[in-house]
C-alpha positions in Angstrom: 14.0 2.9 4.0 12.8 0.7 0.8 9.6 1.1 -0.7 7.9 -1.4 -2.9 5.2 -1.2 -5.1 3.8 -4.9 -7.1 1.2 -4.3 -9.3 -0.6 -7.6 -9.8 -2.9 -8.0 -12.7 -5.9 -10.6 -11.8 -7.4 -13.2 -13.5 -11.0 -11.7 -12.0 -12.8 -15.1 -12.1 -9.5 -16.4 -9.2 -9.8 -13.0 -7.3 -11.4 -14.9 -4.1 -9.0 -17.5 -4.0 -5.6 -14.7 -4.2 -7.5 -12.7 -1.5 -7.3 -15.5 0.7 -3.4 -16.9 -0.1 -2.2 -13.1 -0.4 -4.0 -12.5 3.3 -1.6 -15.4 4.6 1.2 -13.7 2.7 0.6 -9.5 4.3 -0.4 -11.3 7.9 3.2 -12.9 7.8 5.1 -10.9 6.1 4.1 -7.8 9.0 5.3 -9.7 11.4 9.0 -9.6 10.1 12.1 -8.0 11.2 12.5 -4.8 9.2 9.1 -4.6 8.0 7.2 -1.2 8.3 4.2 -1.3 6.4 2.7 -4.1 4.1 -0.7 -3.6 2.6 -2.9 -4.6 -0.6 -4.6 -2.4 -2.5 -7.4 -2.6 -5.5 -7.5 0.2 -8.4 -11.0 1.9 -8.0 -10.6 2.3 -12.0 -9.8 -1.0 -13.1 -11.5 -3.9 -10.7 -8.8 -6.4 -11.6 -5.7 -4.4 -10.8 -3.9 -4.8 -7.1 -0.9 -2.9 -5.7 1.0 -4.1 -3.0 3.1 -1.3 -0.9 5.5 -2.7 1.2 8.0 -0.5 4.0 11.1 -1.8 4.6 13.7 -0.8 6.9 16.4 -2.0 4.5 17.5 -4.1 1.5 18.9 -6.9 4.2 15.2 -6.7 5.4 14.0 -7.0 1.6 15.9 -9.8 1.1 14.9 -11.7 3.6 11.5 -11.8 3.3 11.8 -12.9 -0.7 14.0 -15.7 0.9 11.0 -16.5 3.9 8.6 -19.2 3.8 5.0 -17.2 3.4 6.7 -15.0 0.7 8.6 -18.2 -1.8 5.1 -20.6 -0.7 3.1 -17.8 -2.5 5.2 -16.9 -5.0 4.6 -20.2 -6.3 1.4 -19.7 -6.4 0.8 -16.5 -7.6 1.7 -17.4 -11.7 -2.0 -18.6 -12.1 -3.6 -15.7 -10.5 -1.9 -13.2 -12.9 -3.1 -12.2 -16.4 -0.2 -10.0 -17.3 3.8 -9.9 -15.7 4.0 -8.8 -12.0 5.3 -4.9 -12.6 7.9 -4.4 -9.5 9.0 -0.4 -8.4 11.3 0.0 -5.8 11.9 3.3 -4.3 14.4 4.3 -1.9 12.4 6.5 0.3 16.0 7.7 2.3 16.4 10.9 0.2 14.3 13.5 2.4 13.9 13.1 6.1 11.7 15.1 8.6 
């Protein structure tokens, strides 16, 4: 399993326009093969600060969905919603099992 975490700083006056592109992009992205969990969150702290988690069954799932339509579309998007670099953490979450 491989666990993502992309921590978007936001531009807060473009917040209501990345809500609805990035809604597009977790409706889509749930939908593909591999994909466990994909959900947005907002810092309670910090009102401009999102984190995106994303489950993954593997990195062949992973690297599909950066190569899939919803994920590149938004991608392109995303550079003017941002106010500092995209911080990426992946985990692998195979190292302790039930």
């Amino acid at each position: 399993m491989i666990i993502i975490h992309a921590e978007f700083h936001l531009n807060k006056t473009k917040e209501e326009n990345f809500l609805k592109d990035i809604s597009d992009l977790v409706k889509n992205s749930r939908k593909e093969n591999g994909n466990i969990s994909y959900n947005l969150y907002k810092e309670i702290e910090k009102d401009n600060i999102f984190t995106m988690v994303e489950v993954w069954e593997d990195m062949v799932a992973v690297e599909s969905h950066n190569k899939s339509e919803h994920f590149t579309s938004f991608v392109t998007k995303a550079k003017d919603y941002f106010v500092a670099p995209l911080k990426i953490k992946i985990f692998d979450g195979r190292l302790l099992k039930d």
